[in-house]
C-alpha positions as CSV (number, residue, x, y, z in Angstrom):
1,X,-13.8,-5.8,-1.3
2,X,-10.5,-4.3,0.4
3,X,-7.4,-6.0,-0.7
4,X,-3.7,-5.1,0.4
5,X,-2.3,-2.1,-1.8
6,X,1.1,-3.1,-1.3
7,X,2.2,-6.4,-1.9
8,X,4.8,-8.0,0.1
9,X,7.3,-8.8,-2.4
10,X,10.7,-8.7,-0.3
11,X,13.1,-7.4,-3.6
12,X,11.0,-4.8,-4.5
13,X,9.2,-2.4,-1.9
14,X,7.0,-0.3,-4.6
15,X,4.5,-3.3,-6.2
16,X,1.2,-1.9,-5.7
17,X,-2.3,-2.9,-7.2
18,X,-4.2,-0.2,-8.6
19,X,-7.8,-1.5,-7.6
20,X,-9.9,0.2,-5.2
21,X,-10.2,3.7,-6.0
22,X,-13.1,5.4,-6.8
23,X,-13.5,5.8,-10.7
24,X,-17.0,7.6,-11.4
25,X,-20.0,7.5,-9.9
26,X,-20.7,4.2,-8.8
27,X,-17.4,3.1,-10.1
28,X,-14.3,1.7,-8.6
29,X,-11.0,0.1,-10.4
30,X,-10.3,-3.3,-10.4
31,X,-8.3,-5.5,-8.0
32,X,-5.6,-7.4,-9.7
33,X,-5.9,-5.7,-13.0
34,X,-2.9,-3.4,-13.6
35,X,-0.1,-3.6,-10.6
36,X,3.2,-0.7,-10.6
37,X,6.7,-1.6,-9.4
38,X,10.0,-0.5,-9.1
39,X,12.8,-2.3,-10.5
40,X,12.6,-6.4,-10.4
41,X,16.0,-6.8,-10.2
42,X,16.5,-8.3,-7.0
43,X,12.9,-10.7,-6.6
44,X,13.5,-13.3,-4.3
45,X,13.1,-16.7,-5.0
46,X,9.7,-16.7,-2.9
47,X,9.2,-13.7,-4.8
48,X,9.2,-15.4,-8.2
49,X,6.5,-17.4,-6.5
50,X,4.7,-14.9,-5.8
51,X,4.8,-13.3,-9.2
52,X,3.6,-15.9,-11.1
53,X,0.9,-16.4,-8.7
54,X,-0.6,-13.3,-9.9
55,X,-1.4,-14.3,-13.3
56,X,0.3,-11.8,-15.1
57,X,-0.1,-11.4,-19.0
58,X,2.7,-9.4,-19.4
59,X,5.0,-6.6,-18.5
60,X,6.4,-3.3,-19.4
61,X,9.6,-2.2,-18.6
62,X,10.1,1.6,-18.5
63,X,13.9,1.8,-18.3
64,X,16.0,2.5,-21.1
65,X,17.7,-0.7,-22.8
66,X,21.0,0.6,-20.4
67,X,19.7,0.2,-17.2
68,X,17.2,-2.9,-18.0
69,X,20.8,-4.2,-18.8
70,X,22.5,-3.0,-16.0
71,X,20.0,-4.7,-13.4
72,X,18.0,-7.2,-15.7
73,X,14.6,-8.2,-14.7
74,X,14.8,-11.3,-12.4
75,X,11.4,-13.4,-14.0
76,X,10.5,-17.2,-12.9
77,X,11.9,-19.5,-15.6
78,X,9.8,-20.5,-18.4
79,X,7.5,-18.2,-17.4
80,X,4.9,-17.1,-20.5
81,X,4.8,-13.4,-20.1
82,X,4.5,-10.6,-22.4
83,X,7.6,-8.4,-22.1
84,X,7.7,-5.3,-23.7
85,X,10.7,-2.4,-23.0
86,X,9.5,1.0,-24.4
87,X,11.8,3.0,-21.9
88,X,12.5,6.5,-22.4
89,X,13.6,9.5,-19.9
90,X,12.6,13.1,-20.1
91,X,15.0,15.9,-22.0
92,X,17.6,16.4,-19.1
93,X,17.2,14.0,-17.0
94,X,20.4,12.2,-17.5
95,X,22.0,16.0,-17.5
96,X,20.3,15.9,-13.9
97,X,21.6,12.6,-12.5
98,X,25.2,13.6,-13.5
99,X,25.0,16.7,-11.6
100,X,23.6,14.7,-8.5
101,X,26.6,12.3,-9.4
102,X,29.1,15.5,-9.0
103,X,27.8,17.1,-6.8
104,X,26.8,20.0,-8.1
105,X,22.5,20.0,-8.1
106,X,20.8,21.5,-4.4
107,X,18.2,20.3,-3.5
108,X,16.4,23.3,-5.2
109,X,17.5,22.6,-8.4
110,X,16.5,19.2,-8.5
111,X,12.9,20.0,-7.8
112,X,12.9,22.5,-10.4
113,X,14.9,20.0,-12.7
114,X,12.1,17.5,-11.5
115,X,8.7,19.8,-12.4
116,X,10.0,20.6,-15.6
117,X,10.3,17.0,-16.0
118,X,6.7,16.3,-15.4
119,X,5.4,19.2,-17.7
120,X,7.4,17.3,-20.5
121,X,5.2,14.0,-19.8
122,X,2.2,15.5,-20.5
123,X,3.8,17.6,-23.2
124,X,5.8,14.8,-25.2
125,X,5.1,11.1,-23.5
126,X,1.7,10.1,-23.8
127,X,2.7,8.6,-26.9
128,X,4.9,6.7,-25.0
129,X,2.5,4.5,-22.9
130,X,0.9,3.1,-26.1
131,X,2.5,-0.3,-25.6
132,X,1.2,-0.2,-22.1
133,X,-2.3,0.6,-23.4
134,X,-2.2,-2.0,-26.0
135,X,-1.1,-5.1,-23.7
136,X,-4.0,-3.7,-21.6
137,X,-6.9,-3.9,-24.4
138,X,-5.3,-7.5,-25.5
139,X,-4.7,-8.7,-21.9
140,X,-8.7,-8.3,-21.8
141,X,-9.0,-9.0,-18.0
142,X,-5.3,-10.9,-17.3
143,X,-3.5,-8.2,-14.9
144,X,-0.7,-6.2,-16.2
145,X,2.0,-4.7,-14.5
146,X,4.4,-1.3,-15.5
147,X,7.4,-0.5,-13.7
148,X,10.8,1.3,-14.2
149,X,13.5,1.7,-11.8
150,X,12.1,3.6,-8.7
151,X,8.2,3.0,-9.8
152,X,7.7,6.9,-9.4
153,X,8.6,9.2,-12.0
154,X,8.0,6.6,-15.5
155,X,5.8,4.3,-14.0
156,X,3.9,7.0,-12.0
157,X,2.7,8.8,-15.0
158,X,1.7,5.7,-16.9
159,X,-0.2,4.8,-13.8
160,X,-1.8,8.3,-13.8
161,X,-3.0,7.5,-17.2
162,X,-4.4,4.3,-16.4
163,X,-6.5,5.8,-13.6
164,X,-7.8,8.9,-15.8
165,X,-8.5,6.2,-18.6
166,X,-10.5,4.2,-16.1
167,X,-12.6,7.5,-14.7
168,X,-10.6,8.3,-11.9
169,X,-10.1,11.9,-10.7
170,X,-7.1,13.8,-10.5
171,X,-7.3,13.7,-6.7
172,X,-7.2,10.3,-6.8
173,X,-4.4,10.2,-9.2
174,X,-2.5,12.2,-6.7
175,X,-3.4,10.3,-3.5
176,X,-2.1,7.4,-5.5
177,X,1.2,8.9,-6.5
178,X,2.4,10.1,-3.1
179,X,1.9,6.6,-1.6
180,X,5.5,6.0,-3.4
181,X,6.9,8.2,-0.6
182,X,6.0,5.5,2.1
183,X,7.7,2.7,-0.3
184,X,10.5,4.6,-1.6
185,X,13.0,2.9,-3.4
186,X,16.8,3.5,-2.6
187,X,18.6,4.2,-5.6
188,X,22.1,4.9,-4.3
189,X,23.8,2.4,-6.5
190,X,23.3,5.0,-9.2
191,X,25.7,7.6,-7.5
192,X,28.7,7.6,-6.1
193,X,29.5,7.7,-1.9
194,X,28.9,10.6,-0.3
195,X,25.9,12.3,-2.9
196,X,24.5,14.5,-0.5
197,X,21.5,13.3,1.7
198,X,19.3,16.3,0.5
199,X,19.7,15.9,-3.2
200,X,18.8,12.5,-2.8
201,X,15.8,13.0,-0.7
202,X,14.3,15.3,-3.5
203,X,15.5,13.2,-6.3
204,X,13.6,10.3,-4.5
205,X,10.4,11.8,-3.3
206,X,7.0,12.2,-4.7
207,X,6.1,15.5,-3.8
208,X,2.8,16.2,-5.1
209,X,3.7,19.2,-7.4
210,X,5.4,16.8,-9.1
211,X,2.5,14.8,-10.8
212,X,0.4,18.0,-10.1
213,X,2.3,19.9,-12.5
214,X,1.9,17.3,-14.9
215,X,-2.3,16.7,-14.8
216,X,-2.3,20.6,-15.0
217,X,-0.5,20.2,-18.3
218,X,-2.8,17.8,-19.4
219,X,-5.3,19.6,-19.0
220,X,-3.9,22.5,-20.3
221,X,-3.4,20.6,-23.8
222,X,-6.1,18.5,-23.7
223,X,-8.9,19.8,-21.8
224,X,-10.8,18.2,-19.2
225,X,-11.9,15.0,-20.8
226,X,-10.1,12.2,-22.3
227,X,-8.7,14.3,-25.9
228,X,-5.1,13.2,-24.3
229,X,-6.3,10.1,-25.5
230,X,-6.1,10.7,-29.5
231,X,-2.2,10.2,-28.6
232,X,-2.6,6.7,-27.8
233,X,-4.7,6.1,-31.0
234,X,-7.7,4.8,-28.8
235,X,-10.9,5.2,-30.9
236,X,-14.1,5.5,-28.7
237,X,-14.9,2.1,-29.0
238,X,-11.7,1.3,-27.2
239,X,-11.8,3.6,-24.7
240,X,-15.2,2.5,-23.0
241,X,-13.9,-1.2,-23.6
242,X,-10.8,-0.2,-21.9
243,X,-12.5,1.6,-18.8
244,X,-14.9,-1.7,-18.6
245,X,-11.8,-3.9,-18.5
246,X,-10.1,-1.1,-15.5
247,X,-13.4,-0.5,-13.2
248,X,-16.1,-2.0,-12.1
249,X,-19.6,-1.2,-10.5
250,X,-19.5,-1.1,-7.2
């Protein structure tokens, strides 16, 4: 069954379900099982409608406690939701944004900056995306959704490990990461006037060296099946429950 891969949530322009893709033979993820965003700051109030129309059993937040507090989370009141915030960011990315702030990063350093960025997710933040894991084995079927600020960089990779947890290929992985370049969030508020339009454009983007850098890291690591999960403390048991609970025949 097709469903819409965007949905049209007017305050953030980066909500996606993960469903559809092919995940193994025979396989396909799930519709309305684990959905990626960008920053819920600025829902709507038809947007809070939506939300809780969808069900969700909870959320993680992947922004640091700074920026969750600088643009909090807009959620529909009383809502029951499991929120969790296990935000980090990469060694240097902060070094990175202030030289974007000042002026001083081209566009070439920033995807350098950027790629080295990704190699440290498969080297040091799998770890990281245990909460996310967990609320998916005890959501058991209740959709989940992950986002961060732009729902690219953080939220990309968790996604990425979501789809390689359900059986997807890394070519699917990919096809699913550069769809945030047609529903690219704009993050100027994080930078002053005038940041030049070319910095911003590769700060923004998701080229696909970006997350390709980061699956060849994985598997440089890990291997080619699913050792990257020891990180995550998954027995096997867990694993097959959680690629039941993420695809479907069909």
């Amino acid at each position: 069954m097709s469903q819409p891969r965007r949905l049209p949530f007017e305050g953030a322009i980066n909500f996606r379900d993960l469903g559809g893709y092919p995940a193994g033979p025979g396989r396909q993820t799930r519709w309305s099982r684990i959905y990626r965003s960008d920053s819920l700051a600025e829902l709507t109030d038809p947007d809070l409608e939506r939300l809780s129309a969808l069900g969700l059993y909870g959320i993680c937040d992947y922004r640091l406690p700074g920026e969750a507090a600088k643009n909090p989370d807009r959620l529909p009141d009383g809502h029951g939701m499991r929120v969790t915030n296990p935000g980090f960011l990469p060694r240097g990315t902060e070094r990175m944004l202030d030289g974007i702030a000042a002026g001083t990063m081209t566009a070439g350093a920033i995807q350098t900056e950027v790629i080295g960025h990704y190699r440290l997710f498969a080297q040091e933040h799998i770890a990281d995306y245990i909460p996310f894991f967990r609320m998916l084995l005890e959501a058991d079927g209740r959709p989940v959704l992950i986002h961060c600020t732009s729902g690219k960089d953080r939220t990309g990779w968790g996604s990425a490990l979501a789809l390689l947890a359900a059986g997807c290929a890394d070519g699917t992985v990919i096809r699913d990461y550069v769809l945030t370049d047609t529903y690219r969030r704009d993050v100027g508020f994080m930078f002053p006037d005038g940041v030049d339009a070319g910095a911003m454009d590769m700060l923004t983007s998701a080229r696909p060296i970006y997350i390709e850098t980061a699956l060849s890291e994985l598997r440089r690591l890990h291997g080619t099946g699913d050792g990257w999960m020891d990180l995550l403390g998954l027995d096997g048991s867990e694993r097959a429950q959680l690629r039941n609970l993420l695809s479907v025949a069909g």
